[in-house]
C-alpha positions as CSV (number, residue, x, y, z in Angstrom):
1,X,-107.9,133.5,126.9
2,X,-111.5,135.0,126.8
3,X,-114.2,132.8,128.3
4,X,-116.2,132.1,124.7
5,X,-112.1,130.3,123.8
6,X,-112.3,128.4,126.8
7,X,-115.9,127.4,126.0
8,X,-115.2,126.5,122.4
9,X,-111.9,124.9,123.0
10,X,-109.4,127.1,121.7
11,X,-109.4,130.9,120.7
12,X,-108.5,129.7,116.8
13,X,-111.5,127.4,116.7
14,X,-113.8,130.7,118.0
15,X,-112.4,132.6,114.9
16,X,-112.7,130.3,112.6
17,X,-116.7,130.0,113.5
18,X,-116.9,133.6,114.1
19,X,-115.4,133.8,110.3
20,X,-117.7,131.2,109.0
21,X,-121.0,132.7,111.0
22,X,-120.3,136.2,109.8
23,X,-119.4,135.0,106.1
24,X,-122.3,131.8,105.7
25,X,-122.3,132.6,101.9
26,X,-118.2,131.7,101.5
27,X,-116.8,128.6,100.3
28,X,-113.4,128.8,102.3
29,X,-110.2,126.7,101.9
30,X,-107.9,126.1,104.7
31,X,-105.0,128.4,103.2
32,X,-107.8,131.2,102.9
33,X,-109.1,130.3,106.9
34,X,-105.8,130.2,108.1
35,X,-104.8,134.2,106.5
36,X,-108.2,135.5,107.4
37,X,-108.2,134.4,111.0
38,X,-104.3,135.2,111.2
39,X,-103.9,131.2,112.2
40,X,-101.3,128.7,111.2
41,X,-101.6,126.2,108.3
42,X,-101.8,124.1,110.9
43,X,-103.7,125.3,113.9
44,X,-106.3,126.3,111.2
45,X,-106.5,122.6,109.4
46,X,-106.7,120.9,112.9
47,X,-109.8,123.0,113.7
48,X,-111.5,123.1,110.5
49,X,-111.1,118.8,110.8
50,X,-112.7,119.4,114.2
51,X,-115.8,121.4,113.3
52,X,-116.1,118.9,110.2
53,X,-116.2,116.2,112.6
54,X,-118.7,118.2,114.6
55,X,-120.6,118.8,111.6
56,X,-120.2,122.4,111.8
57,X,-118.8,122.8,108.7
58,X,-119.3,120.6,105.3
59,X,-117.2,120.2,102.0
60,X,-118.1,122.1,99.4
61,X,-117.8,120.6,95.7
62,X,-115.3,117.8,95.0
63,X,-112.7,120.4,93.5
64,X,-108.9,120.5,94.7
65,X,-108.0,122.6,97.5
66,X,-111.1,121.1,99.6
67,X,-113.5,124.3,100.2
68,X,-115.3,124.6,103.7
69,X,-118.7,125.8,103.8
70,X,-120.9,126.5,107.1
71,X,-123.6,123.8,107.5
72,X,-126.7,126.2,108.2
73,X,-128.7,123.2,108.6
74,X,-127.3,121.8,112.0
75,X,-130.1,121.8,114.2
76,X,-128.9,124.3,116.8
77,X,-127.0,126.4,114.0
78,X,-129.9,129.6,114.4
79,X,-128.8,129.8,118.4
80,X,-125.6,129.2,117.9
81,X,-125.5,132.3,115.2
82,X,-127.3,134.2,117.6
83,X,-125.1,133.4,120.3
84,X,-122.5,134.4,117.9
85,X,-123.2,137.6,116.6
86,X,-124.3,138.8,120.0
87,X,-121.3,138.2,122.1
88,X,-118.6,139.1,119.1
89,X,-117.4,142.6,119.8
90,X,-113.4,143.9,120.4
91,X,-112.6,146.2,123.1
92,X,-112.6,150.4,122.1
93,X,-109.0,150.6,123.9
94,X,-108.0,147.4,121.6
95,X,-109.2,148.9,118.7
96,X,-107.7,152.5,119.3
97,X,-104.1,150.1,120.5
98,X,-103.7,148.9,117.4
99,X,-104.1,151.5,114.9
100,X,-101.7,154.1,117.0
101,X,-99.3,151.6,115.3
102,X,-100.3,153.4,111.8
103,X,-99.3,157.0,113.5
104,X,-100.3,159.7,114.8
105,X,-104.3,159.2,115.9
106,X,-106.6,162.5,116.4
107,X,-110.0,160.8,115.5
108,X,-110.9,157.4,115.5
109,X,-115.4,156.8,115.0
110,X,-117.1,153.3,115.0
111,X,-120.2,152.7,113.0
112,X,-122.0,150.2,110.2
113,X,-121.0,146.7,112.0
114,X,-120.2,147.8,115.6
115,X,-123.3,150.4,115.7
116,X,-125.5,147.5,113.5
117,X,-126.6,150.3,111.1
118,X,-126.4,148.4,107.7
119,X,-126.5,151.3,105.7
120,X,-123.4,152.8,106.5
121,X,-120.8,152.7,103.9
122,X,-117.9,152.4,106.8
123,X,-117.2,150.6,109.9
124,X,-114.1,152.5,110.9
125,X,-113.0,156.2,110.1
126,X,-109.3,157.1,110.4
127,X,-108.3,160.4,111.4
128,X,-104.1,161.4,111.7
129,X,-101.1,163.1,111.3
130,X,-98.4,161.1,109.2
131,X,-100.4,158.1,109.0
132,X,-98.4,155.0,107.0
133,X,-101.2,152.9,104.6
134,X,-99.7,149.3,105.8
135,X,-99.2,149.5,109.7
136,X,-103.2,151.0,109.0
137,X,-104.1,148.2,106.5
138,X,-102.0,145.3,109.4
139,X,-104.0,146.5,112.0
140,X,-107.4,146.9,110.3
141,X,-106.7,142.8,109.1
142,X,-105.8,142.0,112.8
143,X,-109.1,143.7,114.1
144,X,-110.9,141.3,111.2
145,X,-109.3,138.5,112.9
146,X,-110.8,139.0,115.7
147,X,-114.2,139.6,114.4
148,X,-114.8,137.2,111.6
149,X,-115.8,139.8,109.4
150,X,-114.1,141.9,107.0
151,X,-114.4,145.8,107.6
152,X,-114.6,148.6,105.4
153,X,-113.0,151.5,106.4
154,X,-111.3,155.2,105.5
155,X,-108.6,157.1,106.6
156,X,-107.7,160.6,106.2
157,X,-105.2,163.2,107.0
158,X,-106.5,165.9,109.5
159,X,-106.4,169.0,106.7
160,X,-108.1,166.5,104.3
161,X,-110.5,165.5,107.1
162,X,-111.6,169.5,108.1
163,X,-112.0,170.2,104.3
164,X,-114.2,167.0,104.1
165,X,-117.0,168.1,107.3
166,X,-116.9,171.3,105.5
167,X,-118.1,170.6,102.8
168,X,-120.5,168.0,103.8
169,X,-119.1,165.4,102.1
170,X,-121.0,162.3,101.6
171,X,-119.1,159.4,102.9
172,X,-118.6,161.4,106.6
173,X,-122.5,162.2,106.5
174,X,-122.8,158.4,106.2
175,X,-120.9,158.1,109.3
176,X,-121.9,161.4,111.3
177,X,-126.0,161.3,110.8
178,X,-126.3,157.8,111.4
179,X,-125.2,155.9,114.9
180,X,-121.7,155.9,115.9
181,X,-119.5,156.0,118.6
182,X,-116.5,157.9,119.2
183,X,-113.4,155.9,120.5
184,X,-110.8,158.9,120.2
185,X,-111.3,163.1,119.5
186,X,-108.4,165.1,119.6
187,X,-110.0,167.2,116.3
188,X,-113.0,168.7,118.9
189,X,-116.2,167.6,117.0
């Protein structure tokens, strides 16, 4: 268990507030907390009742499933978003672990969300050999788990990849030009 779990209680009740701090806009119901934060029905009611109680979260509207909304006006809410967003990061070797389940890695790059460059289009580029769409798509929704936050990302094949840096193509400029950090190269950039 991580020390911010132990310090909030349990490491379901740290995702569900890293889910609501990263996503203050979203009106969440327990179903929706439980699939995002890869929780049980359960586990996810019993700590959404918990940060109610703590008046972390409040009901939003009076509509049928009950929606969960972040309170933003709890008085320590700006530390505790600070606090938040500055200790919520996942491990390179966990991120490259879990997408060698999708198949054969050569490149894996981190930017937008783990670099904090806003303008980037992606936080995770894909690069492989025989790469399979769901193992990819599983892992990418595990990694959000973990995070709070939902992640935009691309894969390609390596020949698709090559033909893509050559020709300058847009999406990898967005990556390349801005700040990013490598986690895997087996292509030789």
């Amino acid at each position: 268990m991580e020390p911010l779990a132990k310090l909030f209680g349990s490491p379901g009740r740290l995702k569900i507030i890293r889910l609501f701090v990263f996503n203050q806009d979203s009106a969440l119901t327990a179903a929706e907390v439980a699939e995002r934060t890869k929780l049980s029905k359960s586990i996810a009611r019993r700590e959404l009742n918990e940060l109610l109680s703590a008046e972390f979260l409040r009901k939003k509207g009076a509509q049928t499933p009950t929606r969960y909304q972040v309170n933003t006006h709890l008085d320590h809410f700006p530390a505790l978003d600070h606090f938040i967003r500055e200790t919520t990061s996942v491990r390179p070797q966990d991120v490259v672990s879990k997408l060698r389940k999708a198949g054969s890695l050569r490149l894996v790059t981190l930017s937008g969300l783990f670099t904090g460059t806003i303008e980037s289009k992606i936080d995770l580029l894909v690069v492989g050999d025989s790469l399979e769409e769901r193992p990819l798509t599983q892992a990418v929704r595990a990694l959000e788990a973990e995070l709070g936050r939902e992640l935009r990302y691309a894969f390609f094949t390596t020949p698709d990849f090559r033909y893509r840096l050559g020709v300058y193509d847009r999406l990898l400029r967005d990556v390349f030009d801005y700040p990013h950090r490598v986690l895997l190269d087996k292509i030789g950039l």
